[in-house]
Structure formats: structure tokens, C-alpha cells
C-alpha angles and dihedrals in degrees: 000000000000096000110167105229130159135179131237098330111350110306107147110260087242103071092053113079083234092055093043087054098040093046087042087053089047101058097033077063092054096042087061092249101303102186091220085073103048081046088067101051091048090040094057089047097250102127134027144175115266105284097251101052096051110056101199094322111120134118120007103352084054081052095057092043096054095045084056088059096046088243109155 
């Protein structure tokens, strides 16, 4: 999607967790949802489900789980 953004003063959007997330949304959109995309954010811990419905179950270990399941 290619849209110019930077933080405070100038410091370029990916260095910043919100900017990793947006740009990683971004071209997981592109991508057509591939799931490989939406794996890394939750792999690097950047993202994560709401506290009370994952009961301890985030990152990699949420990976795993979901791959069990055959969920993307």
C-alpha cells in the first residue's frame, strides 16, 4: 500500500511496535491473507488475543496450537 508514514520526528514507522503491526497488516492484506503473515506477528509477540480469552496461550505456543488444529 506504499503509504509514507513516520513517528515523533522522523523516525521511520517501522522501528516503532505500532508501525511493525500496521506495515505487517498491511501486507498480510496484500498478500490475500496469507496466514504465514498474520504467524509472524503473533510469533514475535506483537500481537496477541484479549487477556481473558487466552489463557496463556500467545506467541509461539498460540502458533503451535493453531497449526494442531490446521488453522492457517
Amino acid at each position: 500500500m506504499r503509504i509514507p508514514v513516520t513517528f515523533a520526528v522522523g523516525l521511520p514507522v517501522r522501528r516503532t511496535r505500532p508501525g511493525r503491526v500496521v506495515t505487517t497488516l498491511f501486507r498480510w492484506i496484500e498478500s490475500g491473507f496469507q496466514a504465514s503473515r498474520f504467524r509472524a506477528l503473533l510469533e514475535a509477540g506483537e500481537v496477541s488475543p484479549p487477556a481473558p480469552q487466552h489463557d496463556g496461550m500467545y506467541g509461539p505456543r498460540l502458533v503451535r496450537a493453531l497449526r494442531r488444529l490446521r488453522i492457517g
